[in-house]
N, C-alpha and C positions, 0 to 999 in steps of 0.2 A: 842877396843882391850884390853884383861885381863893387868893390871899391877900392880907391887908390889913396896911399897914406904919402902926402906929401911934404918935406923936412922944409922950412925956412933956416936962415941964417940962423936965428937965436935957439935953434936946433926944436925947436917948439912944433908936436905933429900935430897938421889938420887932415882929416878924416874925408873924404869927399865922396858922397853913394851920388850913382846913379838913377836915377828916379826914372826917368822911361826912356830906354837904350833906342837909337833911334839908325838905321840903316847908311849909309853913303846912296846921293841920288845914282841912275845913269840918267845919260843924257848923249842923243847921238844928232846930228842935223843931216835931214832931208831935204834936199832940195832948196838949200840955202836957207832952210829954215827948219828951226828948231823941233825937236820930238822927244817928247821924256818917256822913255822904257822905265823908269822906276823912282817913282817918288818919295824920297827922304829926306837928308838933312837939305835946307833951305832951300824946298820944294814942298814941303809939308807942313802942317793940313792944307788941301786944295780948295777953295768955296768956288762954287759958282752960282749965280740967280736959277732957280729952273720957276720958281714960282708956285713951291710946293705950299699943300694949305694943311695938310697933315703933319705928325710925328713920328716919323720913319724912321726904322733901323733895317740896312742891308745891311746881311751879313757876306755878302763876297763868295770866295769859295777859297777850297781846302790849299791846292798848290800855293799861289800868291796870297798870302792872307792877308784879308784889308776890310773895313769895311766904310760905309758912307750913313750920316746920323742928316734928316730936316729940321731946320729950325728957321721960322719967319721967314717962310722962303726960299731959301739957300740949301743948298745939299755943299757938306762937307765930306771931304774925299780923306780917308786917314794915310797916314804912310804906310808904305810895305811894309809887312811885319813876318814873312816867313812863310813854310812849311805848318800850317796848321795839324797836322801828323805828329809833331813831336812834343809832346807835352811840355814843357819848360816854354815852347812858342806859343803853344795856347794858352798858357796860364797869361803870357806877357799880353797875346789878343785880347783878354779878358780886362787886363787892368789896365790898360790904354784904352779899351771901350768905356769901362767904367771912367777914367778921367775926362774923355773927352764929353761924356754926359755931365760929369759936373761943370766941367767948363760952359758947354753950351745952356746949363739949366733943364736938360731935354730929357720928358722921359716915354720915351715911342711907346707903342701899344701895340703899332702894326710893324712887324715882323718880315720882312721879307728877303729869300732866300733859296739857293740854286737849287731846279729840280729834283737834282738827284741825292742831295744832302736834306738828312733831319733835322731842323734847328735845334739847339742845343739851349737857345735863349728863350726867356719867358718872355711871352706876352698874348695880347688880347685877340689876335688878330694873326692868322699866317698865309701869307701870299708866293707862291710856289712860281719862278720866272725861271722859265727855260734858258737856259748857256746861253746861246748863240744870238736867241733874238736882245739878251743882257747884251752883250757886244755889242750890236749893230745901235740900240739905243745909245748906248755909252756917246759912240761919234755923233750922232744927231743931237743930243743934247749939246755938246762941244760948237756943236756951228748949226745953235737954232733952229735945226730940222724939225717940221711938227708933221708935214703930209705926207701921204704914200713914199716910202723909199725903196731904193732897191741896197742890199745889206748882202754885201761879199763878205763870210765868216771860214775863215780857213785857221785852223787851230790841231789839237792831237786831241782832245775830247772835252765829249759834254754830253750828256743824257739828251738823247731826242722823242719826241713826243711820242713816237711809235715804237721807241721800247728798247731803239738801238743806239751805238753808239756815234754821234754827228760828228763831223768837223770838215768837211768840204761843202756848206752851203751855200745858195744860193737863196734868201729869203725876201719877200716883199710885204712891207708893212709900215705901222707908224708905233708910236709910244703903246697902244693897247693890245694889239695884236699881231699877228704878222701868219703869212700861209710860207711856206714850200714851193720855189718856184723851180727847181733845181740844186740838184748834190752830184757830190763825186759818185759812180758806183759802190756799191757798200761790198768789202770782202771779210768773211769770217775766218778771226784772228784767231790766232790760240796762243794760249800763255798767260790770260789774264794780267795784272799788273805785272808782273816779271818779265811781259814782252818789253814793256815801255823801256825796261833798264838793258834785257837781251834781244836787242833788236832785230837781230837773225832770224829770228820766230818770225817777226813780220812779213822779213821776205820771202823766207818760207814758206808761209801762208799765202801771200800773192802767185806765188809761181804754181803752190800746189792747186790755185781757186784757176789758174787758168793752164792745166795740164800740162805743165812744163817741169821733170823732174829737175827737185831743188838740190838734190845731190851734185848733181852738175856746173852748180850755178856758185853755193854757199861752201866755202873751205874753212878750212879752221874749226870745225867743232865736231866732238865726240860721234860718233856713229849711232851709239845705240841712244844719245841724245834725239836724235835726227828722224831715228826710229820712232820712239816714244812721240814724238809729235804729228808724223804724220798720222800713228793712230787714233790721238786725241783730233785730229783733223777729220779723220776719215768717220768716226763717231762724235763728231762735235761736241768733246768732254776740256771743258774750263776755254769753251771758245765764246767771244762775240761778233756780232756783225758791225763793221766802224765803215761810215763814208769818208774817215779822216785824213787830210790833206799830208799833214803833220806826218803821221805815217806810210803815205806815202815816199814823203821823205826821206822817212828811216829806212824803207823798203829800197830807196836807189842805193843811197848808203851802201850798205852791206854786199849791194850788185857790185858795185864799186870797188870792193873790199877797202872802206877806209875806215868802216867801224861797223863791229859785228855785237862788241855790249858797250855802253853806255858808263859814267862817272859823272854826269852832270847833263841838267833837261835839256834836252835838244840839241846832244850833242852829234849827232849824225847830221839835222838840216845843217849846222855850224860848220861842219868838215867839209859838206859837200859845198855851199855857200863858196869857201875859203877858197877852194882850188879853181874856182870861174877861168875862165878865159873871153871876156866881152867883142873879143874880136869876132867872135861864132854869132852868126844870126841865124841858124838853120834851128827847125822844130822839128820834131818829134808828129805821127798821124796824129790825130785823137779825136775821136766819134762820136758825136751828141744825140743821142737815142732822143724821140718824142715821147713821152708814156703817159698820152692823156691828158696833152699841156704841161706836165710837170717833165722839166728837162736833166738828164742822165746823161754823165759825163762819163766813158768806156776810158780805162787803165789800160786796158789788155792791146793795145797796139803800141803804146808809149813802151811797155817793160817790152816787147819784143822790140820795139825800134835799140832800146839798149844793150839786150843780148846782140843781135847784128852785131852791131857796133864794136862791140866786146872781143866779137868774133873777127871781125875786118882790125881790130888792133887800132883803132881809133882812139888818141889817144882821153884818157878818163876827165880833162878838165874842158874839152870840146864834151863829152857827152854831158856832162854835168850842166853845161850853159845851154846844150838843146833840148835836155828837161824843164831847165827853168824858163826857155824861152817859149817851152811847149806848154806849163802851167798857164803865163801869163797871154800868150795867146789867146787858149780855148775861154779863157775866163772873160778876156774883152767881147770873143764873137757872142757868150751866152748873154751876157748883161747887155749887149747893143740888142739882140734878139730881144731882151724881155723890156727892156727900154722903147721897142718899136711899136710891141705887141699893146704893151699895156700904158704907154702916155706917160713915160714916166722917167724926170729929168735929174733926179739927184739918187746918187749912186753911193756908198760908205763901204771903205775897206778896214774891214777889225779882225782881230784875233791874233794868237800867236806867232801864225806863219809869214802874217806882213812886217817882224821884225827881221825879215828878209831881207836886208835894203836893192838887192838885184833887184827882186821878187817885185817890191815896192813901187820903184821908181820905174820901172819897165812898163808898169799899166799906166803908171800917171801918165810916162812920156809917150807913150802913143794912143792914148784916151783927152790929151791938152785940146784937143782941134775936132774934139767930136763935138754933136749935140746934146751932151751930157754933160753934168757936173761930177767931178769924182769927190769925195773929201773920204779923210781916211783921220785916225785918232794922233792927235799931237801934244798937248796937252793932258789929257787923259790917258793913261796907258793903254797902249794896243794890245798888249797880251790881258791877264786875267788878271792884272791888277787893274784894272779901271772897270771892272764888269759890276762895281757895287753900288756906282753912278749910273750904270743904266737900272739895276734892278730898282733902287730907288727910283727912279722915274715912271718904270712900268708900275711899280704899287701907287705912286701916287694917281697915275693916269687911270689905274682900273678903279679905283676907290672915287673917283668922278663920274666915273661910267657909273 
C-alpha cells in the first residue's frame, strides 16, 4: 500500500498509509446546472432513498468500476474505482466492497450484474441486467421515474439481448422491463477490442458495410494492414455487429483524419466535439426505416453527406457540427414519433455519448417547448459509472415481481 513518511521539526518520522486511495471528482455544468461525470473525493459515497426491501450488491461493469450495496432502503453509489482489467484495480474493487460492507453491516445474497460479465462475487442469488436498460433506469431513479419511459442510451457498448453489440438505443419501459423501440443500424465491426483503441477499423468497416472503398477515404496506415481487414471483413473473422452511437463517432473521426488510434476512451468523439463550429445549423439526410413498429436509424446517407463535403472542401469543423446536428435531430423526430404513438410523456438521456455537452444541450434546447419531459442523469453519472444504481434497482424491482 502507497505511503508517505513525513519529517516534523523534532526530526521525529510519522509513517502515514493509505487505507483506501480514492479518485479526484469531475464535475462539469449543463445548463446552469450541475452534472457530475465522476464521483470521488467529496462526492463519495452517493445514498439515495429508492425504497429497496432487499440486500443488494451491484457490481457495475468492467470500464468504470464501481459498484452500488441496499441497506434499509437506500442504495449506496461507490466512488469510481477504475479499469476493472488491471488487477492492482480489482484487488482495490474488492477491498473497498468489502469496507463498504462492514461499514453498512450488509451482507447482500442477491447479486446483480451486467449481462455480459460473469460475477466474480459469491452469493445466493444472480440477477443478469442488461447495459442499456442499467442506464436508462439509473436516470429514472435520479428524478422518481416509476411508469413507462422512453430511454435514449447512446454509449460505444453493451451486450444486447439478441447477441449483438448495442449502443444507439431507443428503449421503452419501466424499472422491470423494457422492449426495443428503436436503434442505430447495426454494422459488422472487425478488430474486436483493438478497434476500440485503432479506430480506423471502424471506419473502415462502415465504408466497406456500405460499398464505398475505404482505401480512398482512410490514409495513414500500412496497406497490407488494410488488406488483412477487408478479408477478415469479407469472411467476418474476429468481427461483430454494434448498433453503437459511440462508434459512430469514431467512425467520423478518422473521416476527418483527426484520430485514426486512440490513447485514452473516447478519444475520437473528444477531437471531434473540440473542433465545433455552433454557428452551423445545417444536418446531415438520415432515414428512419419502419421494421414492424420497431424504428431503424440508416448511417448510410449521413457518411455520404461527409464524403461530399470532404470532396466540396467544406471545411472539417462545419462538417463536424452537421453530424452532431444530424445525430441530435434524427433522435428528437424518433422519440416525438414513439412519444405520439405510445402515450408516453417522460423521456431519459443516459450513456456515454451524452457527455457530449454539444450533443446534450442540443436535444434539451430544442425538446424545452415540447409535450415531453426530457431529464437526462446529473447526479448519477451519465456514462457507466452510474449503471450500478440502475442494476440495483432492476433486482430490486424484479425480485417484487
Amino acid at each position: 500500500m502507497p505511503s508517505f513518511n513525513l519529517t516534523n521539526s523534532a526530526s521525529n518520522n510519522l509513517e502515514i498509509n493509505i487505507y483506501l486511495p480514492i479518485e479526484d471528482s469531475v464535475v462539469k455544468v449543463i445548463n446552469n446546472r450541475e452534472m457530475v461525470v465522476r464521483r470521488g473525493r467529496g462526492y463519495s459515497p452517493y445514498s439515495i432513498n429508492l425504497g429497496i426491501h432487499d440486500e443488494i450488491l451491484a457490481l457495475g461493469c468492467a470500464e468504470k468500476g464501481n459498484f452500488s450495496l441496499s441497506k434499509n432502503g437506500y442504495g449506496y453509489l461507490s466512488p469510481y474505482l477504475g479499469d476493472l482489467k488491471d488487477y492492482d484495480t480489482y484487488s482495490n474493487y474488492l477491498k473497498v466492497l468489502e469496507h463498504f460492507k462492514e461499514v453498512l453491516r450488509v451482507n447482500p445474497l442477491i447479486i446483480a450484474h451486467d449481462l455480459q460479465l460473469e460475477p466474480s462475487y459469491k452469493g445466493k442469488k444472480y440477477v443478469p441486467i442488461q447495459h442499456h436498460h442499467a442506464h436508462m433506469v439509473s436516470c429514472m431513479v435520479e428524478h422518481g421515474l416509476y411508469n413507462q419511459t422512453i430511454g435514449v442510451v447512446f454509449d460505444g457498448t453493451g451486450l444486447g439481448t439478441d447477441g449483438t453489440i448495442w449502443g444507439g438505443e431507443i428503449l421503452i419501459g419501466d424499472r422491470k422491463a423494457f422492449t426495443r423501440a428503436g436503434y442505430f443500424k447495426k454494422v459488422l465491426i472487425q478488430g474486436g477490442n483493438s478497434a476500440i483503441r485503432d479506430i480506423w477499423k471502424i471506419a473502415y468497416s462502415y465504408l466497406y458495410a456500405i460499398d464505398i472503398d475505404p482505401d480512398l477515404w482512410i490514409s495513414g496506415i500500412n496497406e497490407v494492414e488494410k488488406h488483412v481487414i477487408s478479408q477478415a471483413l469479407k469472411n467476418k473473422l474476429n468481427s461483430y455487429y454494434s448498433s453503437s452511437v459511440g462508434r459512430l463517432f469514431d467512425c467520423v473521426s478518422v473521416l476527418l483524419n483527426l484520430c485514426n488510434h486512440t490513447s485514452y476512451q473516447g478519444q475520437g468523439a473528444i477531437e471531434l466535439e473540440a473542433i465545433l463550429n455552433p454557428i452551423i445549423k445545417d444536418a446531415y439526410q438520415c432515414k428512419i426505416n419502419d421494421n414492424k413498429g420497431i424504428y431503424e436509424i440508416e448511417y448510410q446517407n449521413i457518411i455520404k453527406g461527409i464524403l461530399h463535403d470532404l470532396v466540396s472542401n467544406i471545411p472539417k469543423p462545419d462538417i463536424s457540427t452537421k453530424f452532431h446536428n444530424t445525430i441530435g435531430t434524427v433522435t428528437i423526430k424518433l422519440i416525438t414519433k414513439i412519444c405520439d404513438i405510445y402515450h408516453i410523456n417522460n423521456v431519459v438521456l443516459s450513456g456515454g455519448v451524452f457527455e457530449n455537452q454539444y450533443l446534450l444541450t442540443y436535444i434539451l434546447n430544442e425538446t424545452k417547448n415540447s409535450h415531453f419531459k426530457v431529464y437526462y442523469n446529473q447526479q448519477i453519472p451519465i456514462n457507466d459509472g452510474g449503471i450500478s444504481i440502475g442494476q440495483l434497482a432492476i433486482a430490486d424491482a424484479l425480485e417484487r415481481k
